[in-house]
C-alpha positions as CSV (number, residue, x, y, z in Angstrom):
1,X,17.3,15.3,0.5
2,X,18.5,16.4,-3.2
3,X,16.1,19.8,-4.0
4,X,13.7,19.0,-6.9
5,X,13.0,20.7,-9.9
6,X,9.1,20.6,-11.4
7,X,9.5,18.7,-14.5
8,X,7.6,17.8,-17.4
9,X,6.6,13.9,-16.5
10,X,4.0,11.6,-17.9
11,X,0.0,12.0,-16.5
12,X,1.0,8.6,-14.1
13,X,4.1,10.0,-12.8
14,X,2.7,13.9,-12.5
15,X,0.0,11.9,-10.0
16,X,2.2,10.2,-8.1
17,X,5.3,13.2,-7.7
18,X,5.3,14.6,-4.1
19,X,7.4,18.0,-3.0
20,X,7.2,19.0,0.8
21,X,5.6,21.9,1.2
22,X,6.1,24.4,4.1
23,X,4.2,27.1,2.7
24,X,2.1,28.4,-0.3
25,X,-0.1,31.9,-0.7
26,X,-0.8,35.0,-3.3
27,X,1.3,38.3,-2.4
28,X,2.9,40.8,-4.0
29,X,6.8,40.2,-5.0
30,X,8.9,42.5,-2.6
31,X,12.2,42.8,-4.3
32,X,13.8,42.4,-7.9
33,X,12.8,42.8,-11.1
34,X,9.5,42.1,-10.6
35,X,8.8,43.8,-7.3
36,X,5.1,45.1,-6.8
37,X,4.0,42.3,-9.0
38,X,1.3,39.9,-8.2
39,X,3.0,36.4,-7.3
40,X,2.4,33.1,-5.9
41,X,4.7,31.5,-3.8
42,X,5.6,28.3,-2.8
43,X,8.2,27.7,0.1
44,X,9.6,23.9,-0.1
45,X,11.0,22.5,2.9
46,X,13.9,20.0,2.7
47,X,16.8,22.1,2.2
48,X,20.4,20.6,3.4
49,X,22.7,23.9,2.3
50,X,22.0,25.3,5.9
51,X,23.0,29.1,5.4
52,X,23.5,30.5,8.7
53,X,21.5,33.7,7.6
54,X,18.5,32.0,6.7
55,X,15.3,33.4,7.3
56,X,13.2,30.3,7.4
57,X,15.4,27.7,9.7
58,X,12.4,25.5,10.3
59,X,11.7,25.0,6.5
60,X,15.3,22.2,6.8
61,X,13.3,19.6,7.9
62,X,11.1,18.2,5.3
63,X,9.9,15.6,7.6
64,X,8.1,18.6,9.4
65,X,6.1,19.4,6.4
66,X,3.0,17.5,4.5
67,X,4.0,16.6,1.1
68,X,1.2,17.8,-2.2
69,X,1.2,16.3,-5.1
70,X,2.9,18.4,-8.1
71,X,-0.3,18.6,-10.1
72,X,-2.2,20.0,-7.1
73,X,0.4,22.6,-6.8
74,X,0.4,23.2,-10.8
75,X,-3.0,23.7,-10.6
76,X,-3.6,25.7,-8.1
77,X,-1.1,28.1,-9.5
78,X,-3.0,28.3,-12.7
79,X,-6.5,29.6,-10.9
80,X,-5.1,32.6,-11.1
81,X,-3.2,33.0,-13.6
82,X,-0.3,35.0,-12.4
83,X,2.9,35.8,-14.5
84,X,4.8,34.3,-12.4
85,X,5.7,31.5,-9.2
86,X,8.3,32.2,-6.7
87,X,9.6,29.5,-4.4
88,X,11.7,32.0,-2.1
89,X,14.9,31.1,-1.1
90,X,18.6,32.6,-1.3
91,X,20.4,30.4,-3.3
92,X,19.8,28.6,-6.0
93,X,19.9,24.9,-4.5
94,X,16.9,26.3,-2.2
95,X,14.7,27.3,-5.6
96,X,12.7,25.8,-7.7
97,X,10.5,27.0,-11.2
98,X,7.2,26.0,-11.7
99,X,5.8,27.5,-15.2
């Protein structure tokens, strides 16, 4: 799977973009510049680097995983409204920004 990056898309094609989801909920950001901040995060699944010190081995498989519709995410990140969304991940290929 090529990792996705939220983009800005028309209203029909918002409706109809998928990402598979492992994992989403409200903490508070552990590490970094913005540790002790409010956050949500979203954990994607689908991730082909395969780091042998990853944490979260059974997010690879994106067939594991429902997928949710971008604007479902989107909006469920804006009830909130936190600074910030995290998806969690070491290295870049396994991130993604949703703002």
């Amino acid at each position: 799977m090529s990792h996705q990056r939220a983009t800005m898309m028309s209203e029909p094609q918002q409706s109809a973009a998928t990402l598979p989801v492992m994992e989403r909920f409200y903490s508070v950001q552990g590490e970094g510049a913005y540790s002790g901040h409010a956050a949500f995060f979203i954990r994607l699944a689908g991730c082909d680097v395969g780091c042998v010190w990853c944490d979260v081995k059974e997010s690879w498989d994106e067939n594991q995983h429902p997928r949710m519709p971008v604007i479902d995410l989107v909006q469920e990140v804006r009830i909130p409204a936190l600074p910030f969304v995290l998806s969690p991940g070491a290295s870049q290929p396994c991130t993604i920004s949703v703002f």
